[in-house]
KEKE-3310 file (N, C-alpha, C; in steps of 0.2 Angstrom, whole numbers, plus 5000, padded with zeros to 4 digits):
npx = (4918:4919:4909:4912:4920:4915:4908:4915:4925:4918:4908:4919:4925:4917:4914:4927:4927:4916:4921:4930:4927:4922:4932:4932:4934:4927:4926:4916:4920:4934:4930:4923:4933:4940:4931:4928:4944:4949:4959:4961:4969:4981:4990:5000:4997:4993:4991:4977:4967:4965:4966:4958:4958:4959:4973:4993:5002:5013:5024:5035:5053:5055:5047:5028:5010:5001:4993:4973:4967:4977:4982:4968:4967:4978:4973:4961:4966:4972:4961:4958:4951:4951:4958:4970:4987:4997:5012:5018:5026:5037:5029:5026:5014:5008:4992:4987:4993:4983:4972:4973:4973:4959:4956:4961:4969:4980:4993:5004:5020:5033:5044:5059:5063:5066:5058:5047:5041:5038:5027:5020:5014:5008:5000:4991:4989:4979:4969:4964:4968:4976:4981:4993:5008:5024:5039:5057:5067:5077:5067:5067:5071:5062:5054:5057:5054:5040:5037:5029:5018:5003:5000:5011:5015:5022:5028:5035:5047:5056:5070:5070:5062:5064:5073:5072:5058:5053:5055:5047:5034:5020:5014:5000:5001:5004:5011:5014:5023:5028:5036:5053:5062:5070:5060:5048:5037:5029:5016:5016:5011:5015:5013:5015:5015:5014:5025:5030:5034:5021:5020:5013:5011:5003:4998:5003:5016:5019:5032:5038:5056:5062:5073:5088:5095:5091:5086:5084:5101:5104)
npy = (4903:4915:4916:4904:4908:4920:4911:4907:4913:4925:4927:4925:4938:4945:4946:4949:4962:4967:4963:4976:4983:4983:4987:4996:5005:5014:5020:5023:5022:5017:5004:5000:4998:4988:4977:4980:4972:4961:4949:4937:4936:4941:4936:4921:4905:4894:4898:4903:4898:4905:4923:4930:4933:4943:4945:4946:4939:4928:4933:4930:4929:4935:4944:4951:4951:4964:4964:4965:4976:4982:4988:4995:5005:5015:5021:5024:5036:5044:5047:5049:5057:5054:5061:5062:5062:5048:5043:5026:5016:5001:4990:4977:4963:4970:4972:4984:4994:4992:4993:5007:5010:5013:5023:5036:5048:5046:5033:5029:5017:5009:4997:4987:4973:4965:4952:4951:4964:4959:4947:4955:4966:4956:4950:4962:4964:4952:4955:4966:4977:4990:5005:5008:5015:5009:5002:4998:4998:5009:5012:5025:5034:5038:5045:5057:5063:5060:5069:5083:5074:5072:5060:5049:5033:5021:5005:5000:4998:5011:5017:5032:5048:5047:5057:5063:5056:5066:5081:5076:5079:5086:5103:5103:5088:5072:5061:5045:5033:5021:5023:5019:5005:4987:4980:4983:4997:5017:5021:5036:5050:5063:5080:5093:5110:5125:5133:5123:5107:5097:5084:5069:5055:5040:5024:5010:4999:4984:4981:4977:4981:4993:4996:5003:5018:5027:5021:5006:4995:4982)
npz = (4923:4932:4936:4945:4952:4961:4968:4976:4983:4986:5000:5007:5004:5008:5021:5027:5022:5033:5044:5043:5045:5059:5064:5063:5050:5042:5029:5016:5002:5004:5008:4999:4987:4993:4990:4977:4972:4969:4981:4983:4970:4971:4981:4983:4975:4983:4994:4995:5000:5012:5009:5011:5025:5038:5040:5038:5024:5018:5002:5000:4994:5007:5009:5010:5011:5016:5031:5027:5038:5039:5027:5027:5032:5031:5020:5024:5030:5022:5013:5002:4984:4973:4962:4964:4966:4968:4977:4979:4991:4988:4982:4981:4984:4975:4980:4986:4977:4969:4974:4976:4964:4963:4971:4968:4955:4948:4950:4954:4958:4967:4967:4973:4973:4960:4953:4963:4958:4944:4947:4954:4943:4933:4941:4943:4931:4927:4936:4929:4929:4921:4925:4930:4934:4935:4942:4944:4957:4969:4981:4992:4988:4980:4966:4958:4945:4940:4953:4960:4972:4979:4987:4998:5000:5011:5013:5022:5037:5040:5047:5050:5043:5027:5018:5004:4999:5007:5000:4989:4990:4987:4991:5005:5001:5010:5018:5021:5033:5040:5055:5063:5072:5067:5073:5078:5074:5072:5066:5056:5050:5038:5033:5021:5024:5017:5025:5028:5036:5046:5059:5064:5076:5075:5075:5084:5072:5064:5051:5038:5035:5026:5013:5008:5002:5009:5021:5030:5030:5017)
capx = (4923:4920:4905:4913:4926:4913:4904:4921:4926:4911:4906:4925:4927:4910:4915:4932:4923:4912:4928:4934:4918:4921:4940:4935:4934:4920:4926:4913:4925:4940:4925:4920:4938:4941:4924:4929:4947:4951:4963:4964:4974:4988:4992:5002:4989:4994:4988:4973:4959:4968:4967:4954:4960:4961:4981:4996:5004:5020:5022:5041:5058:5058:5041:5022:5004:5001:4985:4969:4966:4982:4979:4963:4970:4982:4968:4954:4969:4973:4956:4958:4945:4951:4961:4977:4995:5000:5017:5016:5036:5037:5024:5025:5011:5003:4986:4987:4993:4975:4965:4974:4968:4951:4954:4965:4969:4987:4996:5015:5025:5040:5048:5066:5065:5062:5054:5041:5039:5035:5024:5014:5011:5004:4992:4986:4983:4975:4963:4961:4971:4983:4983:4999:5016:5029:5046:5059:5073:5077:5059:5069:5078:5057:5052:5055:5052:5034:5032:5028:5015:4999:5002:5017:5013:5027:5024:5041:5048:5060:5075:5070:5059:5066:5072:5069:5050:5048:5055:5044:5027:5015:5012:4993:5001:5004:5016:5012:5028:5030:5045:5056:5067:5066:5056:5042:5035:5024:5015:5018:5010:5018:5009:5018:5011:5017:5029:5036:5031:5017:5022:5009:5013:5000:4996:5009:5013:5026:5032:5048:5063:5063:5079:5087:5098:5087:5083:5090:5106:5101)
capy = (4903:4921:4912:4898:4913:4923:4908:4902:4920:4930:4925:4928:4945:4949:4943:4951:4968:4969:4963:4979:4989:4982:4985:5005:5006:5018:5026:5019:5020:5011:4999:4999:4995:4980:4972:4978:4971:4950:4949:4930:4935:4945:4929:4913:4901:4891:4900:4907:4899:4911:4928:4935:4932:4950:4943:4947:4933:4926:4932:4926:4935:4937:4949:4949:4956:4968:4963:4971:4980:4989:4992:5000:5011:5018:5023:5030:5041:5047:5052:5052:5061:5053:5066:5065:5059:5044:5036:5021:5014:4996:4988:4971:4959:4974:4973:4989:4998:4991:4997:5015:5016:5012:5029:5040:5050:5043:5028:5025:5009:5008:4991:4985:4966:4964:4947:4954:4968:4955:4946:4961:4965:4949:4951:4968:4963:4947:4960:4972:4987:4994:5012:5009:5015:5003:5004:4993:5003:5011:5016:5025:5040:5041:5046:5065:5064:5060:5073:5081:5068:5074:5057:5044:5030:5017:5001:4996:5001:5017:5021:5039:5051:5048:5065:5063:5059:5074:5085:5075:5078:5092:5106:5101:5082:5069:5053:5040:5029:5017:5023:5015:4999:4983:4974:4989:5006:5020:5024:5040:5056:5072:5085:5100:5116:5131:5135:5117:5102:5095:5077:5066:5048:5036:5018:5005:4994:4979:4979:4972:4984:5000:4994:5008:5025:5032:5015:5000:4993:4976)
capz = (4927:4934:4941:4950:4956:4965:4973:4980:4987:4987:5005:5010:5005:5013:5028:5027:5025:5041:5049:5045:5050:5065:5067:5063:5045:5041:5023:5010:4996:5005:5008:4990:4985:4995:4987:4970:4972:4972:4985:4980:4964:4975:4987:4982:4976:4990:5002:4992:5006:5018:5005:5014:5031:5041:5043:5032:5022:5014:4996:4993:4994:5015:5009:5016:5009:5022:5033:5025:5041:5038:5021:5025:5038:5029:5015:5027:5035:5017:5012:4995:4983:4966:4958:4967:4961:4972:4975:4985:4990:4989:4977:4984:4980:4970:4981:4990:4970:4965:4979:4976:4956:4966:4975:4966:4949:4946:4954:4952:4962:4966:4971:4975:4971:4951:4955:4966:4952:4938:4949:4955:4936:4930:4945:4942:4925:4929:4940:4924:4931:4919:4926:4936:4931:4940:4941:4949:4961:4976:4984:4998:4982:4978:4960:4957:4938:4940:4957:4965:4974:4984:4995:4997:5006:5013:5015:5025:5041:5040:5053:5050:5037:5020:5015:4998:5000:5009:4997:4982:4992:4985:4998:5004:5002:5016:5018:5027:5034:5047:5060:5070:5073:5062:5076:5082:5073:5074:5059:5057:5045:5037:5030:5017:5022:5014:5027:5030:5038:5053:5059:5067:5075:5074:5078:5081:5066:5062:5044:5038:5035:5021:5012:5003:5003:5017:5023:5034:5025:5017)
cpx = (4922:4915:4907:4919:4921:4909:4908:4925:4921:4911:4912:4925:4921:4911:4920:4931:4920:4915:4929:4931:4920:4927:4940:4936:4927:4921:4920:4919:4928:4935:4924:4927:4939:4935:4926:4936:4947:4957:4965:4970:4981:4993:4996:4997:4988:4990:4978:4966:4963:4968:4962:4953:4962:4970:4987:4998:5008:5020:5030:5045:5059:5051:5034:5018:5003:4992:4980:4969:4970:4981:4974:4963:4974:4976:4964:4960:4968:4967:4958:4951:4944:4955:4969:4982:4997:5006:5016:5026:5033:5029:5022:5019:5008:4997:4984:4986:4986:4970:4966:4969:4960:4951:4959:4965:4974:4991:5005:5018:5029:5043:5055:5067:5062:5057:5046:5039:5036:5027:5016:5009:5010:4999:4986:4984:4978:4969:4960:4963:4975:4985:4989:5004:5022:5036:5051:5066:5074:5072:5062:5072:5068:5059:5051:5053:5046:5031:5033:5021:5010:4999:5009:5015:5020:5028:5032:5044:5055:5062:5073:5065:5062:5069:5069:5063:5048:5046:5051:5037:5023:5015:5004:4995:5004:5010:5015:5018:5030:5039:5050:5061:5064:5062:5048:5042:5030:5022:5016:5016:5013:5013:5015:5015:5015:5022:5034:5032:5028:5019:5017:5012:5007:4999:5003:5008:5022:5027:5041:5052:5061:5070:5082:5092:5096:5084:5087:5097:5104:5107)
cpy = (4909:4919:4909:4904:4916:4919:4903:4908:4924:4933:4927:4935:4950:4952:4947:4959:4969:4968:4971:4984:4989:4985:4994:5008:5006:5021:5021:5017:5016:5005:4994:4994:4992:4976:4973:4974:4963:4950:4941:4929:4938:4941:4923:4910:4896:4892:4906:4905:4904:4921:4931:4935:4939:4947:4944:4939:4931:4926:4930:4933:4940:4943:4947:4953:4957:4963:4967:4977:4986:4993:4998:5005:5016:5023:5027:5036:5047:5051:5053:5054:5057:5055:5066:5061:5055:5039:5029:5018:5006:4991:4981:4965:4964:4976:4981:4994:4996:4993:5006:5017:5016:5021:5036:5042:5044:5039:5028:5021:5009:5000:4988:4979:4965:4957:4949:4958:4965:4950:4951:4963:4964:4950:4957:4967:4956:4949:4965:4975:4988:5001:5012:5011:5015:5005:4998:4998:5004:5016:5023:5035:5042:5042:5053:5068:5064:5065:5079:5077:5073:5068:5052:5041:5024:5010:4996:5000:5005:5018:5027:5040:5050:5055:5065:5062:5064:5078:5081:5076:5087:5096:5104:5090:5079:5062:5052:5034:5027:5019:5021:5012:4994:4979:4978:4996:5009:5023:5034:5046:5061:5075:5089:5103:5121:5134:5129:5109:5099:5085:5075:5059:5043:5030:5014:5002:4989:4979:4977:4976:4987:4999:4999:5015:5027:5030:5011:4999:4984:4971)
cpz = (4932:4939:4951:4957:4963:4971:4979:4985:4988:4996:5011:5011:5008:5021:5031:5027:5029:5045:5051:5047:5055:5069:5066:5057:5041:5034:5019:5003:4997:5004:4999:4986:4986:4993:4981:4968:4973:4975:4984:4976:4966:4979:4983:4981:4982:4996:4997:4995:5014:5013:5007:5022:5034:5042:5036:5032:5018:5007:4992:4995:5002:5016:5010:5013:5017:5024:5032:5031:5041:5031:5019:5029:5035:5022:5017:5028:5030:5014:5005:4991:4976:4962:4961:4963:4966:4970:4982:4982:4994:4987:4979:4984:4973:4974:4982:4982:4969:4969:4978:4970:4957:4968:4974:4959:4947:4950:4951:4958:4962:4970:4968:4974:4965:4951:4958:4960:4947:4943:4950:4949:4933:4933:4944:4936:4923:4933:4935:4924:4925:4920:4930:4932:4938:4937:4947:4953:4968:4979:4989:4994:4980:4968:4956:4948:4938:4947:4956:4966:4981:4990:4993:5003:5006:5015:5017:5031:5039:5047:5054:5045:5033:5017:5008:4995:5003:5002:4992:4983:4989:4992:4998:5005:5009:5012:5024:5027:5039:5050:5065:5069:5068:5066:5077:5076:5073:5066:5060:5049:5046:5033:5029:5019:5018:5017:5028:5030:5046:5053:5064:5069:5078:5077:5079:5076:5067:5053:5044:5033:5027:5021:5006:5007:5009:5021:5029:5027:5023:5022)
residu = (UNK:UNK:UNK:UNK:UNK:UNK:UNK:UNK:UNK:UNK:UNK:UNK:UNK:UNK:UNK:UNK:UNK:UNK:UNK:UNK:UNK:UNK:UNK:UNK:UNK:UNK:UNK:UNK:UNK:UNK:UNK:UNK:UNK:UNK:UNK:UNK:UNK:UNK:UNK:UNK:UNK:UNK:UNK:UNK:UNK:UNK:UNK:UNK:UNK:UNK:UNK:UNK:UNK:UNK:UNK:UNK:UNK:UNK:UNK:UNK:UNK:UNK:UNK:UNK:UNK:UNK:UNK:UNK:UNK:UNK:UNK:UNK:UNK:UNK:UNK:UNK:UNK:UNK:UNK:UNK:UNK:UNK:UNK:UNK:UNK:UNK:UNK:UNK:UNK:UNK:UNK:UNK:UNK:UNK:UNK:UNK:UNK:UNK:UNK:UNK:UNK:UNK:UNK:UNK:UNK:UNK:UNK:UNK:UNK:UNK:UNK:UNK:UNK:UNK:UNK:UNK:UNK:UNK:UNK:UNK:UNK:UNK:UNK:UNK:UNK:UNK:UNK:UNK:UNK:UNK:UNK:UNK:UNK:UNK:UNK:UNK:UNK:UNK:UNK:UNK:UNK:UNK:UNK:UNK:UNK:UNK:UNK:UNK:UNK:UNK:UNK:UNK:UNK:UNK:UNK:UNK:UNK:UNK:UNK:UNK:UNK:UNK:UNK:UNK:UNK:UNK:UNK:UNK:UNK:UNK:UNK:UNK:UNK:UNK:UNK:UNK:UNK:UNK:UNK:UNK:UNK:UNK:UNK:UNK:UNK:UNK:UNK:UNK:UNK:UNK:UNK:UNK:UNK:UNK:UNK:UNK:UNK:UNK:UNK:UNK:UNK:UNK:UNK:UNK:UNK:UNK:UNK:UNK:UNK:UNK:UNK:UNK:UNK:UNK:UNK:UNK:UNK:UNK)
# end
């Protein structure tokens, strides 16, 4: 079976990586981690000849696997070494949580649909992972029991900064959170230093609405 897997995606996710070479995605690692992840097992099976499509795609519940390209954006930015404590807000197929234990110490998820939440959990152990610690909630109130957090990534468009992921970020740490309206945003980096906070704003991006205390209103 694991055979017949690789000779039915192999070819895909090859292809799927020199995309992303091409689209500006120079980390080896991030690289590494989209070749060690099945992005097939993250997708509806339905759509499982499109799972390696540079394109996002419908995973149920008005929710979307981000398009790799973003995914691997959001990963070169981070620079991770390995050793860090990541929270990621909004768990959603999972794929993104299983590229992170590729490139991080500590992974923890947070997602607001428990549906999505159990699916994601099947997949990631249907991929092997169990280094995740998942939780189902409001992404938007973060995780302060487990931080502070050297990144926090967002995987939902935000009216404004969270406050709450500020204050959970490590100093030296970053959060990465698309900002804006539900139609348009800018991704958008913070960095903790020792006296406060530097804000960067990035690329445009479209994601579908950060629902939540610090969030849109559903």
């Amino acid at each position: 079976m694991a055979d017949l897997v690789i000779a039915q995606f192999g070819g895909a996710r090859r292809r799927l990586i020199e995309e992303l070479v091409e689209k500006g995605i120079g980390d080896v690692s991030v690289l590494k981690a989209f070749d060690d992840v099945p992005r097939h097992l993250f997708v509806p099976s339905g759509l499982h000849h499109r799972a390696y499509d540079d394109a996002p795609l419908p995973i149920g519940f008005g929710q979307t696997i981000s398009q790799p390209w973003v995914h691997a954006k959001y990963l070169q930015l981070l620079a991770l070494t390995g050793t860090e404590r990541v929270l990621e807000i909004g768990t959603g197929s999972g794929f993104q949580t299983a590229l992170l234990t590729r490139l991080a110490g500590q992974v923890f998820s947070i997602e607001r649909i428990p549906e999505l939440a159990d699916e994601a959990r099947q997949s990631l152990q249907s991929a092997g992972i169990e280094q995740v610690v998942q939780r189902v909630g409001d992404g938007t109130l973060g995780w302060p029991e487990h931080g502070p957090f050297d990144a926090i990534l967002v995987g939902a468009a935000s009216p404004d900064l969270p406050g709450p992921l500020l204050d959970q970020l490590a100093v030296g740490g970053q959060l990465l959170v698309p900002v804006g309206g539900r139609d348009e945003q800018s991704l958008v980096r913070v960095r903790r230093t020792e006296t406060g906070f530097t804000r960067s704003t990035l690329d445009v991006m479209r994601f579908v609405p950060l629902i939540g205390t610090y969030g849109f209103k559903e």
